[in-house]
N, C-alpha and C positions, 0 to 999 in steps of 0.2 A: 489317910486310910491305909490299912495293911491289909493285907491279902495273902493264904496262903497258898499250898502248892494245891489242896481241894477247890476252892474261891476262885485258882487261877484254870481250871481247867472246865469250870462252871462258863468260861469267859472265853478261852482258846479253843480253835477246834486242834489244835498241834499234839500230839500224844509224843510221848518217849519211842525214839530218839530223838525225836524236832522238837521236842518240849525243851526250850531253854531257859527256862527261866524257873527258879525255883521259889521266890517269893517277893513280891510290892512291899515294897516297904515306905513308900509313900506314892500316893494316884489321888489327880486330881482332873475326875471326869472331863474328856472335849481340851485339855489343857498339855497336863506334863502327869510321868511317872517316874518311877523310881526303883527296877528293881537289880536281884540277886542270882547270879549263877555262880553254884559251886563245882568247881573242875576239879574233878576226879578222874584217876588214872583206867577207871571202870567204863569211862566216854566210848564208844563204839571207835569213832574217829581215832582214837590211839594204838588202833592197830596196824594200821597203816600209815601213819601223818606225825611223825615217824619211827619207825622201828627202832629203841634206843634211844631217841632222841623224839620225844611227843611235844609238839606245839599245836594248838588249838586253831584248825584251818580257820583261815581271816573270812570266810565267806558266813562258816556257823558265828561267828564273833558280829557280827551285819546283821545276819537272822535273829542274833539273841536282842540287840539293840533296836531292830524290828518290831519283835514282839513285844515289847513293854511298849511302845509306840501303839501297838497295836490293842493291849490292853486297856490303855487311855480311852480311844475311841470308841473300842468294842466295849466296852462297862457300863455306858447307858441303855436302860433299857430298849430303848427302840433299836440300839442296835445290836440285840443279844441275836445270835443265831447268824449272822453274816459273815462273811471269812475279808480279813485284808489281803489285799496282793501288790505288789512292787507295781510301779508305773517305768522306777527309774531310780536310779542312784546316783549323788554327784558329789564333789570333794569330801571323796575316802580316802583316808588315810591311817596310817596305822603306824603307832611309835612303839610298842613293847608287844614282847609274844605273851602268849598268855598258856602255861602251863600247866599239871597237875596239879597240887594242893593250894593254887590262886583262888581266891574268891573275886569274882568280875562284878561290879556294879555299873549296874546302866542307866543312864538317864537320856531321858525323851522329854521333847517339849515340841508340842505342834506348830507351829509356824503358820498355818493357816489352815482352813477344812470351808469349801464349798459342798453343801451335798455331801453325796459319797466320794467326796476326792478331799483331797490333802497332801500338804509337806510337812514332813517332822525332820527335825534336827535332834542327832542322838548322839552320847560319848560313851566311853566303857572307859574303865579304869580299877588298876590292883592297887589295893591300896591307896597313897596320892596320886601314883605313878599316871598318867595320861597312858592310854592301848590304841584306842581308835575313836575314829569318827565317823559321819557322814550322813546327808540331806537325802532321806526317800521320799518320793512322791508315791502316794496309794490310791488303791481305789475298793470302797465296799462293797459287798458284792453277795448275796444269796446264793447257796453252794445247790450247784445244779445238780440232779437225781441221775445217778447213772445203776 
């Protein structure tokens, strides 16, 4: 199943500039996904992170491999309308920077889901290149009315 950047914001509540993810290029509900961030030197982050010399902070690089995690789970209907949030993060690791004109593909695979909780295991990678990894635990959750 593809998804794209309208589909994908049908699904996230993340808006630009937290929106990391540009398009599923393969999602298989309750299971694994599949998607796309295009890095452009237009990223807010490359104004600071760094001047001259722009690399793609490791924490948005987490977040983006997050969200396709998080589109997996969030794409069944019963759980339209609910936000994911971090329990926990655990062997992260990060082998390449990921810069301007990269294209970053992420992959997610859930590892387990009781309920509203779960583990996914996620990679990013330019190209063949290996970027990062790492195990988040989440939790669903109805976004409270403030």
């Amino acid at each position: 199943m593809i998804l794209d950047i309208n589909e994908i914001q049908k699904i996230l509540p993340h808006r630009p500039p937290m929106l990391l993810v540009d398009r599923i290029i393969d999602l298989v509900p309750f299971e694994s996904g599949v998607g796309i961030k295009n890095i452009t030197m237009n990223e807010p982050c490359f104004r600071g992170h760094f001047p001259g010399n722009p690399i793609m902070p490791g924490v948005l690089i987490l977040e983006a491999m997050a969200q396709v995690g998080g589109i997996a789970m969030l794409y069944p209907e019963e759980n339209r309308g609910k936000i994911a949030l971090f329990g926990g993060m655990e062997n992260v690791k990060f082998k390449r920077t990921v810069v301007p004109g990269d294209q970053m593909v992420m992959k997610a695979h859930l590892l387990k889901v009781h309920g509203d909780f779960g583990k996914l295991h996620a990679e990013a990678f330019v190209g063949e290149q290996f970027a990062a990894q790492g195990d988040f635990t989440f939790a669903l959750k109805k976004p409270e009315k403030r």
